[in-house]
MARTOR-910537 format. One record per residue: residue number from 1; residue in one letter; chain; x, y, z of N, C-alpha, C, O in turn. Coordinates in nm, 3 decimals, padded with zeros to 5 digits. Example, Ala and Ser with C-alpha at 12.3 -4.5 7.8 and 13.67 -1.06 7.14 Angstrom:
2
1|a|A|01.319|-00.569|00.780|01.230|-00.450|00.780|01.320|-00.330|00.780|01.424|-00.332|00.846
2|s|A|01.285|-00.225|00.708|01.367|-00.106|00.714|01.290|00.003|00.787|01.341|00.114|00.804
***
This chain:
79
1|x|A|10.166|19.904|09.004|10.128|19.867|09.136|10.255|19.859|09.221|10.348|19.785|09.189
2|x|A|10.256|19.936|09.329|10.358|19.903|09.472|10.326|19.777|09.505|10.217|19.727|09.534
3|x|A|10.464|19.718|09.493|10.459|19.560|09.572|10.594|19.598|09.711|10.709|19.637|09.691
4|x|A|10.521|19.567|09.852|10.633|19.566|09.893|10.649|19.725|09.957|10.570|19.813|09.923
5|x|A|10.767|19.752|10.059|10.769|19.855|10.064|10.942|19.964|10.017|11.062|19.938|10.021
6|x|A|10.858|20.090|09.974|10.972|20.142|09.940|10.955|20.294|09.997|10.867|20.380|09.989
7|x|A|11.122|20.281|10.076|11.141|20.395|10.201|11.183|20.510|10.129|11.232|20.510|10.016
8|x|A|11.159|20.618|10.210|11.202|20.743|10.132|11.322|20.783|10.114|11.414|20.784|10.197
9|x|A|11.324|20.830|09.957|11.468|20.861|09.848|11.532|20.684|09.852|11.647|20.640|09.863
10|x|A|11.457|20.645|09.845|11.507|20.435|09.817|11.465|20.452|09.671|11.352|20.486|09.636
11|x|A|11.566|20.425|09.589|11.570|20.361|09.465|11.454|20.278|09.444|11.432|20.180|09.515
12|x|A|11.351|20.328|09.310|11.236|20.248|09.302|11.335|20.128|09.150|11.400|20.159|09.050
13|x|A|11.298|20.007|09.206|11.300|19.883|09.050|11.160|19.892|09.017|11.068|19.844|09.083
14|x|A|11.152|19.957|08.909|11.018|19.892|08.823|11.028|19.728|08.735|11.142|19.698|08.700
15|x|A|10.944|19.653|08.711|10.966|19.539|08.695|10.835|19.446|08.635|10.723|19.471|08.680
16|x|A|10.850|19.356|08.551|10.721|19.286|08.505|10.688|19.163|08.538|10.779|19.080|08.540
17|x|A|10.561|19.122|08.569|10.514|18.994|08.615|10.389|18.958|08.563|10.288|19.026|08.579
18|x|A|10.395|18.839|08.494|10.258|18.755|08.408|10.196|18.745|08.531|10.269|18.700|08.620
19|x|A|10.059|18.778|08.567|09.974|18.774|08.676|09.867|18.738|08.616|09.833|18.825|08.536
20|x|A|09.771|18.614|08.618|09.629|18.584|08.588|09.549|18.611|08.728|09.597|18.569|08.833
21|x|A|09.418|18.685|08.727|09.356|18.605|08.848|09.282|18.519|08.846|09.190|18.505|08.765
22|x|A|09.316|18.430|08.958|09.299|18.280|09.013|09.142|18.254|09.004|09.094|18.143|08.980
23|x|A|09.069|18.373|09.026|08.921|18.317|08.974|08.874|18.252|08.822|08.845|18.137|08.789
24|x|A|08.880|18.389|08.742|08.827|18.379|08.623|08.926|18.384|08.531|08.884|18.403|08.417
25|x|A|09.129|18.367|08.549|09.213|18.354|08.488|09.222|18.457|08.382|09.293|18.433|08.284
26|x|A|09.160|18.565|08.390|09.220|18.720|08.280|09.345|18.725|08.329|09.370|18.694|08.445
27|x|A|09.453|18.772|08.226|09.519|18.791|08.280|09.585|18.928|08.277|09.569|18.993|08.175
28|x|A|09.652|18.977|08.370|09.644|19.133|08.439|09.766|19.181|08.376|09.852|19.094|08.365
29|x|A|09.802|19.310|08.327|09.897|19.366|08.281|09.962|19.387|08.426|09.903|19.456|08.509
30|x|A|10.116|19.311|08.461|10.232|19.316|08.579|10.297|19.438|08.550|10.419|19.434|08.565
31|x|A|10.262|19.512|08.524|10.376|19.661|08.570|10.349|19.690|08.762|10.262|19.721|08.843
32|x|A|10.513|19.648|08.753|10.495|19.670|08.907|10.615|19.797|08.953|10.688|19.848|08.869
33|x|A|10.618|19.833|09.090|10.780|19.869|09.133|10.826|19.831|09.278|10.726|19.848|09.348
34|x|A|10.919|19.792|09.350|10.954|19.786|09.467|11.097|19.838|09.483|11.202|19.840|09.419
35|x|A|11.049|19.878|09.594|11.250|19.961|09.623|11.331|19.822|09.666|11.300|19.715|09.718
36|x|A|11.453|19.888|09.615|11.581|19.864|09.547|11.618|19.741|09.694|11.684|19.640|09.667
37|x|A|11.573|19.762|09.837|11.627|19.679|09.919|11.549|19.549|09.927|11.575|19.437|09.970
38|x|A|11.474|19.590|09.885|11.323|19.477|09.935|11.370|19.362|09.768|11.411|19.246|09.765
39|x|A|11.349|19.432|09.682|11.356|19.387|09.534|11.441|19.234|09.525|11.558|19.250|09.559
40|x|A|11.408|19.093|09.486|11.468|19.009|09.467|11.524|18.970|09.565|11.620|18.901|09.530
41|x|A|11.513|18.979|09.722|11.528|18.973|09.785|11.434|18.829|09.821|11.332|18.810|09.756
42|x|A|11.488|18.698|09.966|11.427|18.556|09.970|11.271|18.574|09.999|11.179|18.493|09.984
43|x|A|11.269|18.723|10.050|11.118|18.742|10.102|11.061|18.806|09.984|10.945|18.767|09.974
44|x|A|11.084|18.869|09.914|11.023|18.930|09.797|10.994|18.816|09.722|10.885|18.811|09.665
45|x|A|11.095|18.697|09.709|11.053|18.641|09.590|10.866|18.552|09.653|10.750|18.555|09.612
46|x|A|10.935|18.490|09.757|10.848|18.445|09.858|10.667|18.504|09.873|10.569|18.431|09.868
47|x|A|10.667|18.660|09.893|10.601|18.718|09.909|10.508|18.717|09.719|10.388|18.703|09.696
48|x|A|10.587|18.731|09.651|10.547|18.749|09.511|10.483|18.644|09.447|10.380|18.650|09.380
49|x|A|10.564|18.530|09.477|10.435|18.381|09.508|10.330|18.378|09.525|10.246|18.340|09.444
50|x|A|10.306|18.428|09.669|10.217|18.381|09.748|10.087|18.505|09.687|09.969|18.475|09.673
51|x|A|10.139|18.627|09.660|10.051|18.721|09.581|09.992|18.667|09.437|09.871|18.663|09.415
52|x|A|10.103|18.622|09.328|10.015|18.552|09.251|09.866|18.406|09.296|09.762|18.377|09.238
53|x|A|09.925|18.357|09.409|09.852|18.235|09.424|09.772|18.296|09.461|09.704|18.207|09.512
54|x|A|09.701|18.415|09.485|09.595|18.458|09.556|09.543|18.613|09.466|09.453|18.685|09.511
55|x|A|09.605|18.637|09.360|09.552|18.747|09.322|09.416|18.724|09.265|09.389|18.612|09.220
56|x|A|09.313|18.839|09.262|09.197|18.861|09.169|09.167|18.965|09.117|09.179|19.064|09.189
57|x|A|09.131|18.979|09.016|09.126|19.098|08.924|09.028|19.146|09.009|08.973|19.080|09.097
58|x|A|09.003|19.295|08.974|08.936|19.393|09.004|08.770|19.361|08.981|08.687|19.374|09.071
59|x|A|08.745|19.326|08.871|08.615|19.262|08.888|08.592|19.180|08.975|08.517|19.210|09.068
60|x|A|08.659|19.038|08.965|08.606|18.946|09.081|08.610|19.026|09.222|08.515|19.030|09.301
61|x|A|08.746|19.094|09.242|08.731|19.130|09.351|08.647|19.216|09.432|08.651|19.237|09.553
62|x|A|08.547|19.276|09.314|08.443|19.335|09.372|08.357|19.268|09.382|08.281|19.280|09.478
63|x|A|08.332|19.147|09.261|08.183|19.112|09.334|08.208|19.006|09.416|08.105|18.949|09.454
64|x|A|08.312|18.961|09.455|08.351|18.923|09.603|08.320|18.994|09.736|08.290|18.947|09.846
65|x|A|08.344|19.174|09.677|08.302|19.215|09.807|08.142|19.245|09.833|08.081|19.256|09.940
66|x|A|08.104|19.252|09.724|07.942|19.302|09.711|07.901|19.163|09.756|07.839|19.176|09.861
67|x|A|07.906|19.084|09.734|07.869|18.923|09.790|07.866|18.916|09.910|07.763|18.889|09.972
68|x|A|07.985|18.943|09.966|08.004|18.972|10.138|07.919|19.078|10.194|07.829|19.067|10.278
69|x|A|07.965|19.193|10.129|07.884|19.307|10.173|07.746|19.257|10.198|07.697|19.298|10.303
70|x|A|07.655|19.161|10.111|07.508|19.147|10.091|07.481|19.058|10.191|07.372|19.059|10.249
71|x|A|07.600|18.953|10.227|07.549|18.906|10.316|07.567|18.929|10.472|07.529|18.864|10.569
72|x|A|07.624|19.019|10.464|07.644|19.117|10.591|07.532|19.177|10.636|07.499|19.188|10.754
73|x|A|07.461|19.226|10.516|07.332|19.313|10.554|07.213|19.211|10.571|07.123|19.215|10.656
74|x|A|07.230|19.128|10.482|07.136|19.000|10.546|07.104|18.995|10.685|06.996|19.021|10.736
75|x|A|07.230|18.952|10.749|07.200|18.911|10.836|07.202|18.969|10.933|07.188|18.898|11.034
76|x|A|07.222|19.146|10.960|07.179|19.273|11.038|07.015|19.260|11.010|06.934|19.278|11.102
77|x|A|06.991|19.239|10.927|06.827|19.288|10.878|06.755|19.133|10.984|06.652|19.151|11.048
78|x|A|06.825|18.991|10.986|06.752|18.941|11.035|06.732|18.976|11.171|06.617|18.955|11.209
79|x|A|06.809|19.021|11.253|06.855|19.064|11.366|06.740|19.137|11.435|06.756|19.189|11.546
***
C-alpha cells in the first residue's frame, strides 16, 4: 500500500507496520512504501498514527459502505 506521496523518480522506502482494524481487530499484513522525502518525516510519523487509529479492513469497510449505501436508498425511496 502507498502511504503518503511519492513524486516522480523519488526514491520509494518500502517499510512494515503491525496494523489491526479498529473494528473487528484482524490484523492486516503492513507492507507499505513512501518516498524517500515524506518517509519518517514529523508529518509522516503523525499521519501514520492517525491512519492506524482509524484503519478498517476491507471487509468491514465494505459493509460499512453497503450499510450507508442502503441507507441512502432508503431514504430516496421514501422521498
Amino acid at each position: 500500500m502507498i502511504f503518503g506521496k511519492i513524486e516522480k523518480n523519488e526514491k520509494i522506502i518500502k517499510f512494515n507496520v503491525e496494523i489491526q482494524c479498529v473494528n473487528c481487530c484482524k490484523k492486516v499484513p503492513g507492507g507499505m512504501k513512501s518516498g524517500e522525502t515524506y518517509f519518517n518525516t514529523q508529518k509522516f510519523n503523525r499521519d501514520l498514527e492517525e491512519f492506524k487509529k482509524t484503519y478498517h479492513c476491507g471487509i468491514c469497510r465494505d459493509k460499512k459502505r453497503v450499510k450507508r449505501l442502503k441507507n441512502v436508498l432508503k431514504l430516496k425511496s421514501q422521498h
